[in-house]
C-alpha positions in Angstrom: 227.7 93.1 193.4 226.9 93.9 190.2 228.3 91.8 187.1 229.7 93.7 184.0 229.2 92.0 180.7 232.9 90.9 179.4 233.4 90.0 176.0 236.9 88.3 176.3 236.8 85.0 178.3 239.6 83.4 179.2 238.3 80.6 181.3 235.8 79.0 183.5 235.7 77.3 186.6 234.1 73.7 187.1 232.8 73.6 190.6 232.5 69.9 190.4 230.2 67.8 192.4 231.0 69.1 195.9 233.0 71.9 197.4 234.2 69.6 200.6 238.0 68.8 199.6 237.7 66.0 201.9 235.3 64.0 199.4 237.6 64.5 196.4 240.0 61.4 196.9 236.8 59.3 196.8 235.0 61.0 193.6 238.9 61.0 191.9 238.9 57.0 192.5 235.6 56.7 191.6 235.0 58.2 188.8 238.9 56.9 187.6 237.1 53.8 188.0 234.0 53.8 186.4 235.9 55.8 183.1 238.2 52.7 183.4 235.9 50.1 183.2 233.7 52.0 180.7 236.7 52.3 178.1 237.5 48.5 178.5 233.9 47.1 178.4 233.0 48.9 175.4 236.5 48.1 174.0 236.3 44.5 174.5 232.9 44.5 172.9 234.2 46.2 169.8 237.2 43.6 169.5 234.4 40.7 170.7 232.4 42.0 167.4 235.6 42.4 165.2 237.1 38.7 165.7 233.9 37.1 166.0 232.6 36.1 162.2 229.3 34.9 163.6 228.6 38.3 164.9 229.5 40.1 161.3 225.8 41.1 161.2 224.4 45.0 160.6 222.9 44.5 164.1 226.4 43.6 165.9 228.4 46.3 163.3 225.5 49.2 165.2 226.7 47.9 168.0 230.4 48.2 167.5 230.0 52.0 166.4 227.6 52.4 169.7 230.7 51.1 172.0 233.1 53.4 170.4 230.7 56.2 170.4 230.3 56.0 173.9 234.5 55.7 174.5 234.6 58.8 172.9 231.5 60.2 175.1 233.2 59.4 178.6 236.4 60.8 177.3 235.0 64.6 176.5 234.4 64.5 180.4 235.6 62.6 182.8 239.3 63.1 182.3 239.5 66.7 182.2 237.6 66.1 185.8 240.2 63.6 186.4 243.2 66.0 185.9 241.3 69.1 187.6 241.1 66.9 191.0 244.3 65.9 190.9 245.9 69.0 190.1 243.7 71.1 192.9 242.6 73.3 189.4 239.1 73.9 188.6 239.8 76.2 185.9 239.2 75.4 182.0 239.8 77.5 179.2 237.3 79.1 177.2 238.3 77.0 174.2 238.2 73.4 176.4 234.9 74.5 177.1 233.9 74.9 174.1 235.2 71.9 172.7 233.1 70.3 175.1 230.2 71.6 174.7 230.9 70.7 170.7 231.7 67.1 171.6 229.5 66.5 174.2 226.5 67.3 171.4 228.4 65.4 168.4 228.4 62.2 170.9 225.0 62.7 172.3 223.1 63.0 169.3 225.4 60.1 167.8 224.1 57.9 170.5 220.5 59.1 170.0 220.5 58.2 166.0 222.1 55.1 166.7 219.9 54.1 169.3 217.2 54.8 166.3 219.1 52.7 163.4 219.5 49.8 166.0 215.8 49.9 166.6 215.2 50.0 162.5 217.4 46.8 162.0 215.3 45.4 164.6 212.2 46.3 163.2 213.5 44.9 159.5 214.8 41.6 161.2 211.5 40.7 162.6 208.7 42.6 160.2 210.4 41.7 156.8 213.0 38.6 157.4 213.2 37.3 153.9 213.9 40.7 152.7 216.6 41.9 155.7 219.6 41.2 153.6 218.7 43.2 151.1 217.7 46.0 152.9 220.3 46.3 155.5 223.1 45.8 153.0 226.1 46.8 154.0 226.1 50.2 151.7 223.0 50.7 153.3 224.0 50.3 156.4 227.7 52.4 156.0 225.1 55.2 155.1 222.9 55.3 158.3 226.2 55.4 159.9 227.2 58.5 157.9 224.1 60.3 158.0 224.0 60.0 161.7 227.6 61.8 162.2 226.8 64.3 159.3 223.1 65.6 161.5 225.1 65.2 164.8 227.8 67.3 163.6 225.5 70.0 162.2 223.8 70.3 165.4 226.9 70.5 167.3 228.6 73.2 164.9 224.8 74.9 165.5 225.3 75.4 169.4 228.7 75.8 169.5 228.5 79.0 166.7 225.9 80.5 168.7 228.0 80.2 172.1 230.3 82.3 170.3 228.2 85.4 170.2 227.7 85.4 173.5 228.9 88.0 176.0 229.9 86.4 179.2 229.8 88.0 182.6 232.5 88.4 185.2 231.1 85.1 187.6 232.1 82.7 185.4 231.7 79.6 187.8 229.9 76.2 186.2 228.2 74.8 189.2 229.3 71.6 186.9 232.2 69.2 186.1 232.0 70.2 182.8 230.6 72.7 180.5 227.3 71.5 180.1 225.5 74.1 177.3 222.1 74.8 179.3 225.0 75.8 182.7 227.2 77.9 180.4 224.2 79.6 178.5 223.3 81.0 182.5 226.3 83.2 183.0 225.8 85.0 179.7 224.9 88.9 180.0 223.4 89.4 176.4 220.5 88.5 175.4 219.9 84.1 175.1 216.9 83.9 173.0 218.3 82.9 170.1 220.2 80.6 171.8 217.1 78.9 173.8 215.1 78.9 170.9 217.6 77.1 169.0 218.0 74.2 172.1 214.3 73.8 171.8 214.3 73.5 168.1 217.4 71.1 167.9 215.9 68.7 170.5 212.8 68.6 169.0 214.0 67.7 165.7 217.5 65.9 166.5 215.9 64.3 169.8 212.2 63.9 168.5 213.2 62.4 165.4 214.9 59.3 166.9 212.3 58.9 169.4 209.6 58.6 167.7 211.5 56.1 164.9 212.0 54.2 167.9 208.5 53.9 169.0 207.2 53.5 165.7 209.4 50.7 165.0 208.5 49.1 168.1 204.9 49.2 167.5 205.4 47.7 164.2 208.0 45.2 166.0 205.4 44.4 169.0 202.2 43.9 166.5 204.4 41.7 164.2 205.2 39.2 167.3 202.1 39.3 168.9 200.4 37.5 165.2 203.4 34.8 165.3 201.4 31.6 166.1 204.6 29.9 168.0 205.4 30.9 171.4 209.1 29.6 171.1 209.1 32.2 167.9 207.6 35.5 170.1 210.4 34.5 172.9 212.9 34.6 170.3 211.9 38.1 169.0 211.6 39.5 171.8 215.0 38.4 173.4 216.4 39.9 170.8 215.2 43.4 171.6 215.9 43.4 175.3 219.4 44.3 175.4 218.7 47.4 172.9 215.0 48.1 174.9 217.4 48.3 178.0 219.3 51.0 176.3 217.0 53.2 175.1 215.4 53.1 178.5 218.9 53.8 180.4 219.8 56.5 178.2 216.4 58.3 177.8 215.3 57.7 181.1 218.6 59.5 182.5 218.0 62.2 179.7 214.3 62.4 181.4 215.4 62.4 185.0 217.6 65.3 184.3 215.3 67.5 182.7 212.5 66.9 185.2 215.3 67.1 188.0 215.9 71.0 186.3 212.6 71.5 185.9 211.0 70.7 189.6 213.9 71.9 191.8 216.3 74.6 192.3 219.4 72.6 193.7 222.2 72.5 192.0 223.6 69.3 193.7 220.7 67.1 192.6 221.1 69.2 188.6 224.6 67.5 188.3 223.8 64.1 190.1 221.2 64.1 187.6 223.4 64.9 185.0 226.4 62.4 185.9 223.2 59.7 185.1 223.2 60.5 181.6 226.8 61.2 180.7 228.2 58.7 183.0 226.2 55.6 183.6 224.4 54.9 180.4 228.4 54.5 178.6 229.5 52.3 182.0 226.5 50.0 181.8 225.8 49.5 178.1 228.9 46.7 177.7 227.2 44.8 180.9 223.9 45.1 179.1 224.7 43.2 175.9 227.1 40.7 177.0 225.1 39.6 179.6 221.5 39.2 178.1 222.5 38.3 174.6 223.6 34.8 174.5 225.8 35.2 171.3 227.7 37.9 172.5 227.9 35.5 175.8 229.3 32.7 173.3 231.7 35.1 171.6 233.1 36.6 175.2 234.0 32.9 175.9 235.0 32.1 172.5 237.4 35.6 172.8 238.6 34.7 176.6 239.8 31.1 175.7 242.2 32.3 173.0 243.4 35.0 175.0 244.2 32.2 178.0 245.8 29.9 175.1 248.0 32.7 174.3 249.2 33.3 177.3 
C-alpha cells in the first residue's frame, strides 16, 4: 500500500521487544526490576558520596553527578514502557516522543563527557599529583560539570529541531520501546539528509571528542605508571582506574555492539536487544561496578549501612 506523507502526527506506536502478549508479564517484571535496582544503586551511591567526608574528592563528586545522570537516563525509558505494558497501550504522543528523543541525547552525551572528565581527573591524579589540588579545584571542577550539560543540551536541542521539520508518513510504528532518533528518522517521507548528516556530525564531534580525551589520557596515565620504580605504587594506580576503565568499556562497548548489530543484520529483534544493552545495562551495573572494586566506596557502604542499622 502506498504511504502518503502526513504532516500532522499525533502519535506513534512502540512495538516493544516482542509481539507475543504471553511474554509481557515477564519483560513488565523484569524490566520493573532492573529500573528498580538501577534507581536505588545509583541512589545509594550518591548518598554513600554525600555523607561520606573521606570521599569529598573531585573524583567521588564525578561520580555522584554520573549516578544521578544515569537515574535520570533509565527514567526517559523504562517507565513509559512500564505504563504501556501494563495498560495494553503502545501508543505515545508525538510530543512524548519527542521528549525522548531530546532526553535520551541530553543524558547520553552527559554520560559520554563525564565518562571523559572522570578519565582527566584520573590522568591529573596520577601524571601531576603535587599539583591535583590546584588543578581540579572545585571551580574548576563545577565548570567541567557545566560545560558538559551546556554541549549535551545543544546537541540534543540540534536533533530534536530538525525532527521537527520532518514530514511523517501514515505507518508510524517504532519497531522500538521507545523513540530511538535513528527508528523515528525511518518513517519520515521528506527528504533525511540533513538530518543524517547532522547524526554523523554530532557523533563525531560530541562522541569523538570524549573518546579520544579518554584514550589520550590513558596513554599519558599508562606511560606515567609504567616509569614508577615501585610495584606496590603501579598496583595502586592502576586499581584506581579499574572501576572507571570498566565503565567506559560497558558503555562504549554496548554503544559499539549496537551500531555493528545495525550495521551487519537486518533484524529488528537483535536492533533493540542491542539497544536495551546500552540504555539499560550500562545504568543497572555501574553502582555494582564501583562499590564493589573500589575499596573506599566498599568502606563507606559499611560505614553508611552500620548507621542505618543503629537507627533502626
Amino acid at each position: 500500500m502506498e504511504q502518503k506523507n502526513q504532516t500532522a502526527v499525533s502519535e506513534f506506536h512502540l512495538l516493544g521487544l516482542t509481539d507475543n502478549h504471553k511474554l509481557l508479564p515477564l519483560i513488565f517484571t523484569m524490566f520493573l526490576s532492573m529500573y528498580l535496582i538501577t534507581v536505588l544503586g545509583n541512589l545509594l551511591i550518591f548518598i554513600t558520596i554525600g555523607s561520606g567526608s573521606q570521599l569529598h574528592t573531585p573524583m567521588y563528586f564525578f561520580l555522584s553527578i554520573l549516578s544521578i545522570n544515569d537515574i535520570c537516563y533509565s527514567t526517559v525509558t523504562i517507565p513509559k514502557m512500564l505504563v504501556n505494558i501494563q495498560a495494553e497501550d503502545d501508543s505515545i504522543s508525538y510530543i512524548e516522543c519527542l521528549s525522548q528523543i531530546c532526553f535520551l541525547s541530553i543524558f547520553g552525551g552527559m554520560e559520554n563527557f563525564l565518562l571523559a572528565v572522570m578519565a582527566y581527573d584520573r590522568y591529573v591524579a596520577i601524571c601531576k599529583p603535587l599539583r591535583y589540588t590546584v588543578i581540579m579545584n572545585p571551580i574548576c571542577c563545577g565548570l567541567m560539570i557545566l560545560l558538559s550539560l551546556f554541549l549535551s543540551i545543544m546537541d540534543a536541542l540540534l536533533h530534536s529541531l530538525m525532527v521537527l521539520r520532518l514530514s511523517f508518513c501514515t505507518d508510524l510504528e517504532i519497531p522500538h520501546f521507545f523513540c530511538e532518533l535513528a527508528q523515528v528518522i525511518k518513517l519520515v517521507c521528506s527528504d533525511t539528509f540533513l538530518n543524517n548528516l547532522l547524526i554523523f556530525a554530532a557523533t563525531f564531534v560530541f562522541a569523538g571528542g570524549p573518546i579520544c580525551g579518554i584514550a589520550f589520557s590513558y596513554i599519558y596515565i599508562v606511560s606515567s605508571v609504567l616509569r614508577m620504580p615501585s610495584s606496590g605504587g603501579k598496583h595502586k594506580a592502576f586499581s584506581t582506574c579499574a572501576s572507571h576503565l570498566s565503565v567506559v568499556s560497558l558503555f562504549y562497548g554496548t554503544g559499539l555492539g549496537v551500531y555493528i548489530s545495525s550495521a551487519v543484520t537486518d533484524s529488528l529483534g537483535n536492533t533493540v536487544m542491542a539497544s536495551v544493552m546500552y540504555s539499560v545495562v550500562p545504568p543497572l551495573l555501574n553502582p555494582f561496578i564501583y562499590s564493589i572494586r573500589n575499596r573506599e566506596m566498599k568502606k563507606a557502604l559499611s560505614k553508611l549501612a552500620g548507621r542505618f542499622l543503629y537507627l533502626v
